[in-house]
Structures are given as structure tokens and as C-alpha cells.
N, C-alpha and C positions, 0 to 999 in steps of 0.2 A: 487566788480564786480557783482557779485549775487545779490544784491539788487539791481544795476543798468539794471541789463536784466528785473528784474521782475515788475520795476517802468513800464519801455519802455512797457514790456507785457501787463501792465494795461491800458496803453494809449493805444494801437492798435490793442488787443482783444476784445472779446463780452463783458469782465468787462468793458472796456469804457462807452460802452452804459447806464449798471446801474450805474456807476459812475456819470456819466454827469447825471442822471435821477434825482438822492439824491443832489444837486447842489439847491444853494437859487435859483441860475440865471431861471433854471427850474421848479421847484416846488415852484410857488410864494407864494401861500397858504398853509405854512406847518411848521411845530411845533417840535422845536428842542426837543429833551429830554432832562430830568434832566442830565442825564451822557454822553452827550455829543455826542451823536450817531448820525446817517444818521437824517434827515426830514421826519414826516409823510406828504403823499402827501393827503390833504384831499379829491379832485375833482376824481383822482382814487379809492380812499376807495369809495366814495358815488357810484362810479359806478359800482365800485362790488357788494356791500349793495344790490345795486337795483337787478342788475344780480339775488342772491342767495336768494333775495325774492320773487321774478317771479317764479324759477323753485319749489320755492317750494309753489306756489300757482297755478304752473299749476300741480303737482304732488296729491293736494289735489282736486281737478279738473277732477283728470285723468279719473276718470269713468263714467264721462257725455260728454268724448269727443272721437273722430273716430282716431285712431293710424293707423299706416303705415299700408298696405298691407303686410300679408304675404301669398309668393307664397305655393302653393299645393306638395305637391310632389309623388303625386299618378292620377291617371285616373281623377279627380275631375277637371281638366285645360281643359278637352274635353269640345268645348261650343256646342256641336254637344248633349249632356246630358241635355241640357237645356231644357223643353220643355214648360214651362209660356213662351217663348221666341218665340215661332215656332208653337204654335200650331192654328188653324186654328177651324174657326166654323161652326160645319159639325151638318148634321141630325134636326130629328124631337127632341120635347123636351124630350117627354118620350118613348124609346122602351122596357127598360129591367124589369125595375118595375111598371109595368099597376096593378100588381096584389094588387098593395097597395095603396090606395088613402089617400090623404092629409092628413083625420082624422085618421086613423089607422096606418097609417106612425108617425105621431105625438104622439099620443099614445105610441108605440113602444118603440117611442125614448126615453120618457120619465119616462117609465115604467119597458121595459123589452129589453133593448140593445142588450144583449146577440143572444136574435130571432132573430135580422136582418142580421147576417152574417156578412161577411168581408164589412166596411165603407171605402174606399178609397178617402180622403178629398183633394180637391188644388188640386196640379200639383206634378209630380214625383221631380220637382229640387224644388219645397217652398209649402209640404203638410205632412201628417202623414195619418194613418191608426188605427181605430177602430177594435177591434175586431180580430186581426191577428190570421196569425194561422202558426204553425212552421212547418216546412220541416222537414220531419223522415228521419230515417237513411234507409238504404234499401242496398243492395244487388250491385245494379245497380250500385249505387252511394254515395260517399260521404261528407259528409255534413261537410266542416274545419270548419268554425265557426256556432257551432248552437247559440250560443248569437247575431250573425246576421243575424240567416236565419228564418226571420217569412217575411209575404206578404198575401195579401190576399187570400183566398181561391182559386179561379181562377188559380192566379199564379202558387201555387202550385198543382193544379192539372194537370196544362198544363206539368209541368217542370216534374214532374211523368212518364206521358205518353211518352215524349219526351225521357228520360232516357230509360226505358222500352225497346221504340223500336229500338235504339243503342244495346242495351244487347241482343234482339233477332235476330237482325241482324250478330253481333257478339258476342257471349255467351262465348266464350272464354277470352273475352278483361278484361281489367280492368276497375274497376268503373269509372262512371264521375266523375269530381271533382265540388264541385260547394261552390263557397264561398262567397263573400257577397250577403245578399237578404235588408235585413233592421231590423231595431231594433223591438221591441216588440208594441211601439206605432210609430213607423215611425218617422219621424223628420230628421233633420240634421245627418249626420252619417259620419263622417271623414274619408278616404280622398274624397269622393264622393260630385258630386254638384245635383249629381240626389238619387235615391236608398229612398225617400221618402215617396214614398206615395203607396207601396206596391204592385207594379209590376215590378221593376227592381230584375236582378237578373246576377251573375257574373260566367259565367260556364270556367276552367278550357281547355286548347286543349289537344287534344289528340298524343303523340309521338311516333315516330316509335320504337317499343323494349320497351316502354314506359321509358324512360329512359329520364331525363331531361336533357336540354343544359344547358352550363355552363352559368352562368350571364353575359349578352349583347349578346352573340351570334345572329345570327340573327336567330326568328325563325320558316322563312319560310323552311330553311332547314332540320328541325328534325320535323316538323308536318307528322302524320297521315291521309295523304288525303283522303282516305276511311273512317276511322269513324268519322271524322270530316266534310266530308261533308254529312255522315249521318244525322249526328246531326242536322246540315245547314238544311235539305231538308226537316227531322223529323218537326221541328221548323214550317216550311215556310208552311207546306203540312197540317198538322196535329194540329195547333196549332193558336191561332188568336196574331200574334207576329203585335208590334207596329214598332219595330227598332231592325238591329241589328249592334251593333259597333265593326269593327274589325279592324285591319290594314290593307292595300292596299297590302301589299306584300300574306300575307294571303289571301287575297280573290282571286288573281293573280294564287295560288296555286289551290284553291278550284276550282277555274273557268277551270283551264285548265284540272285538275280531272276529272268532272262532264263532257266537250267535247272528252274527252279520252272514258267515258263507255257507252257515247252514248243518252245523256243528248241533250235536244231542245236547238238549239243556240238563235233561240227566244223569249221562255220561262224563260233561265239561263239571258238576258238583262233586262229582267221587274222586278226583284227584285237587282240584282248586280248594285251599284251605287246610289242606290236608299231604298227600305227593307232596305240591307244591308249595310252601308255606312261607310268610313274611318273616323278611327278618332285618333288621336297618342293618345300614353300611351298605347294601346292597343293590342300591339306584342304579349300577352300570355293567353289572352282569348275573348271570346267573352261577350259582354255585351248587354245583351237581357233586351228589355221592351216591357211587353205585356197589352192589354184589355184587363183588365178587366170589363167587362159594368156592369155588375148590381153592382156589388162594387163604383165603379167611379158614374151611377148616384145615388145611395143613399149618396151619398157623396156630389153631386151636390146639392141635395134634401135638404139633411141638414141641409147643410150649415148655412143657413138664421133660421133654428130650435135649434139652439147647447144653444141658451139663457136656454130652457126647461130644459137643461142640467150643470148648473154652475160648476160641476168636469171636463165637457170634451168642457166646452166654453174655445177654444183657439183656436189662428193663428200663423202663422208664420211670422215676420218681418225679413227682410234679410238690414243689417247697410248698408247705403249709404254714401255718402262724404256729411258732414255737421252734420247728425245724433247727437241726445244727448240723453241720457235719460230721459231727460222731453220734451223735443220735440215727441220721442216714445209712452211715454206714452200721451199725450196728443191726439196725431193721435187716438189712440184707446179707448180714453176714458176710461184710468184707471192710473193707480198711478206706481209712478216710484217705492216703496217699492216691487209691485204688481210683476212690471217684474224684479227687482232682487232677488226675493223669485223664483220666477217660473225659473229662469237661474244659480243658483246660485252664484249669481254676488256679490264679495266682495266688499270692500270701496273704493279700490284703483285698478278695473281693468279695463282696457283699452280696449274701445271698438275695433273690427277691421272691416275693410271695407270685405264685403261680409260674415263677422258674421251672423249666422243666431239664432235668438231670438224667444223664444215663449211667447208667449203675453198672459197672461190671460184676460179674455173681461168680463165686467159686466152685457152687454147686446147685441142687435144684430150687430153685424158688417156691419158696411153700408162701408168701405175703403178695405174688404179680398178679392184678387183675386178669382173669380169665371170659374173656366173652363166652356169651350162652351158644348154642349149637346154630348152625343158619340154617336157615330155609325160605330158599325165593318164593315170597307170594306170584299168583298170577297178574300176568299184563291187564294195565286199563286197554284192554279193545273196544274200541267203538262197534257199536248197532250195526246191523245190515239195515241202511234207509227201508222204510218199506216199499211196496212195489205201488205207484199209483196207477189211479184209474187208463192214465195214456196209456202205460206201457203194458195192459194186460192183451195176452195176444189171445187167451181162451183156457179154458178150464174153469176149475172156479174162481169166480170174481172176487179176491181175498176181502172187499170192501161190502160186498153181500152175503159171506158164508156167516152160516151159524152154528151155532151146538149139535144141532140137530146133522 
């Protein structure tokens, strides 16, 4: 009886299926064994064959070709960070560096780098920085990652001042906190799609009690309205800020702050929405980019000069869908050895979509995005309050005069 349940089982289980498979009826093309066993099927062998010689010919492959996307998991998903994407072509050619012309510019570069101060090259999301200069530690504020907080000079002296007058405002507070700025030559910097080209910079909010909320809380609830919209106003007043990226619900707070102590309701509209704009990922700090102009245009300058220079000739190439590394290197007229020496790119690594590559170049770049010319708009200055009626001591009564 047991062997008759387990025949029936073979016929009208999933064994069926390879039963009937192993059958002459089925496998017309197939080669009994000596001992007497199932058929090899040869037309499925061949298609496996082929199968397991594909993957491993696309494997040998793999680092001339563009792999999936992988998502960010930090602030870097903001496209509001983009700025090769948005930026716009403003002013005359030269303002900031009149005092250097072509030849002595050139000279410079090729002679003595060091003199020309912070080079802020490209765009903050596809550029680097020459020359950096690190953010010290101070009193005011603290510095979490000094392996990422260099930027160019500018930068930090804006982010200085800015600190400064938070501490003098409130001296009893605790330090800013301020954590990514960018690496030592700028570049790519993970998780960020900006932070490159040495005016981004990542300041910390300030808490009430200073006390942090737990993780996901929301936290427009535990912000320090006061020194946080210090900071804000520090920034906007006193400083030449490009952007600044916060969350909506934060700015919601700050806004209604700043009409609480008596802040211009038409003044606080021409930066809110605008200077200051929403951007997710950004519940727990603010993400500042500033002008720097004479950095940006000697960088501008440059650019078209960096041949003088064969240690610091490179660009940035960001992997697109199709991408290969001889195609790459082709675009820039140099060798695919060239740019997996310069990325450390092994045999077998897989390029990724929005990967960002640095290219070394043998000569001038006629294909590297070039930013438009700069020119700092003016400061949001706030109103002179008007004078009321207490405080007029005589002359005419600004709240009585007329036309006449």
C-alpha cells in the first residue's frame, strides 16, 4: 500500500513534472547514460551554457558599464542643492579680480598658487576648490567634522562673523554646531549633491534647554526661536548668503518669531520663500551657500588655464545612463587607465548613475561646465522702524507732515 500511495504521489505531484521532463517522448535530443539513468537534455544544457557565459562576460564588463541607481539617504536627494541646474547668467565679466590681469593671473597660476587665495572652480553640485582653508575651532562654535569643514576663505570668514554675533547676542548660549563644509580639495562628498565647490556649509539649530529631540520627532517643536532666528537674520543682514535650505515647518516657526518681536512684515516676505527656501531632509539644520566672488571668479578665470597646471588639470564628470569608461574618457580626451588611477577604480567596479568622476585632462577643456560671471546682489536690510509719536522731540511731526 505504501508503495502504491507513493507511485499515485509521483504521478500527481511537482515530481510529475521532472518525471515527464526525463521521458524520450520529451527530450528528443538526449543521451542515456551508461548506467542506465534519467536523459541528458542537450537543448536545455546549451541554454544554460549560454546563460552562465553572458553573466560572466557581462561581469568582466562590469566597469565600463552604468549599474542601477542607488537612492541617497541623506540631504543629497534635495534638487533644490543643485545649482549647474538653476543658475542663471548675471553681471559684467570681471568685478572681484580687476586687480589681476591675464598675464599675471597666468603667471600666478603657474608659478605660485598658493598667492591667489581660495580658487572656487565649476558649480557647488559638479566643482572643487583650490586652495582651501579650514574652519578653527572657537569658543562660539563647534566644528563636528574638521575632516569636512574646509571652503574657501570667504566662507569662512562669513560663518565666523555669523557665529560671533549669535554669541554676543546670547553669551550665555551654547556653541553653534556646524558640520559639513567640504573636503580639503572639494569634490564629491557623500551624502551631499552640493558641498563642492567651497561655499556650502551645514549649521546645526539651535534647542530650547539645548536639549535634543528624540529621532523623527518633529522639530519644529524643540527649536530655539530666538537664536535661531538670530542666526537667520545674522546670515541675511550681515553676510552675502546665496541660499538658504530649511524645512517649511521651521521657517513657519521663525517667521512667526521674527512678527512676534516686531520684525517688517514686508521685509521678512522678500527673503521667506525665496533666500530661504524649503527643501526635505532638512528638519535639523540649516543648509547655507554663500558668494564667494573673488574665489568663484578666479575659478571662472582659470578654468580655460588649469593646462599650465598638469597636477591640478581636472574636472568633474557626473555617470549618466549609457556612460562607459571609454566613452568618458574619450569625451575628455584622455585614457580610461588615466580616470581609473585618478578614482580609484578597480577591475570589476560598477559604475553608478549620478556617480561623480574626476577626470584628469591632458590639455584645455573645451566640454567643462563653466559658470556664468558673479555678481553679488544687495543685502536684505531691514527698514529704519519709523519714529513714533513718543519719541518726536520737535520739528516736524513725521505723523502730521504733508505734501505740501
Amino acid at each position: 500500500m505504501y508503495q502504491d500511495s507513493f507511485a499515485n504521489s509521483l504521478k500527481q505531484g511537482p515530481w510529475a513534472k521532472v518525471r515527464a521532463f526525463t521521458t524520450r517522448h520529451v527530450c528528443r535530443n538526449s543521451y542515456w547514460t551508461q548506467g542506465g539513468g534519467s536523459p541528458v537534455c542537450w537543448a536545455p544544457m546549451r541554454l544554460a551554457l549560454t546563460a552562465v557565459l553572458f553573466l560572466a562576460a557581462a561581469r568582466v564588463s562590469a566597469q565600463e558599464t552604468v549599474g542601477e541607481p542607488q537612492e541617497s539617504v541623506g540631504e543629497g536627494d534635495a534638487p533644490e542643492e543643485a545649482e549647474s541646474r538653476m543658475v542663471q547668467p548675471i553681471g559684467p565679466d570681471l568685478l572681484y579680480t580687476r586687480d589681476l590681469p591675464d598675464d599675471e593671473l597666468a603667471r600666478k597660476l603657474r608659478d605660485d598658487l598658493p598667492s591667489l587665495g581660495s580658487i572656487s572652480i565649476g558649480f557647488a553640485d559638479r566643482g572643487r576648490v583650490l586652495n582651501a582653508v579650514q574652519m578653527p575651532q572657537d569658543s562660539a562654535w563647534i566644528v563636528e567634522r574638521p575632516a569636512y569643514a574646509f571652503a574657501t576663505r570667504e566662507t569662512v570668514d562669513a560663518l565666523m562673523l555669523v557665529f560671533r554675533s549669535v554669541r554676543k547676542r546670547f553669551p550665555d548660549s551654547t556653541p553653534a554646531r556646524l558640520s559639513h563644509m567640504g573636503t580639503k580639495d572639494g569634490g564629491y562628498l557623500r551624502p551631499h549633491r552640493s558641498h563642492q565647490s567651497g561655499r556650502d556649509a551645514d549649521i546645526g539649530l539651535f534647542y530650547r534647554g539645548d536639549r535634543f529631540p528624540p529621532r523623527g520627532a518633529p522639530r519644529e517643536r524643540s527649536i530655539d526661536p530666538a537664536r535661531n532666528w538670530a542666526l537667520i537674520r545674522a546670515l541675511i543682514t550681515e553676510t552675502d548668503v546665496q541660499l538658504i535650505l530649511v524645512d517649511q515647518g521651521i521657517q513657519d516657526v521663525l517667521r512667526k518669531h521674527a512678527l512676534a518681536i516686531g520684525e517688517d512684515p514686508r521685509w521678512l516676505s522678500q527673503f521667506f520663500g525665496g533666500l530661504v527656501k524649503h527643501a526635505r531632509r532638512h528638519r535639523d539644520h540649516f543648509h547655507v551657500r554663500f558668494y564667494a566672488p573673488r574665489a568663484q571668479e578666479l575659478g571662472r578665470r582659470i578654468q580655460p588655464l588649469l593646462a599650465l597646471r598638469p597636477d591640478q588639470n581636472r574636472t568633474v564628470h557626473v555617470v549618466r545612463t549609457g556612460n562607459t569608461l571609454t566613452q568618458i574618457a574619450t569625451k575628455y580626451s584622455t585614457s580610461v587607465a588615466a580616470v581609473r588611477k585618478a578614482n580609484g577604480l578597480q577591475g570589476r567596479t560598477l559604475l553608478k548613475l549620478g556617480q561623480h568622476l574626476m577626470i584628469p585632462l591632458r590639455g584645455t577643456c573645451t566640454s567643462c561646465p563653466l559658470p556664468p560671471p558673479v555678481a553679488v546682489p544687495p543685502r536684505f536690510v531691514p527698514p529704519d522702524p519709523l519714529p513714533s509719536v513718543e519719541s518726536w522731540l520737535g520739528g516736524i511731526n513725521p505723523e502730521m507732515a504733508t505734501a505740501e
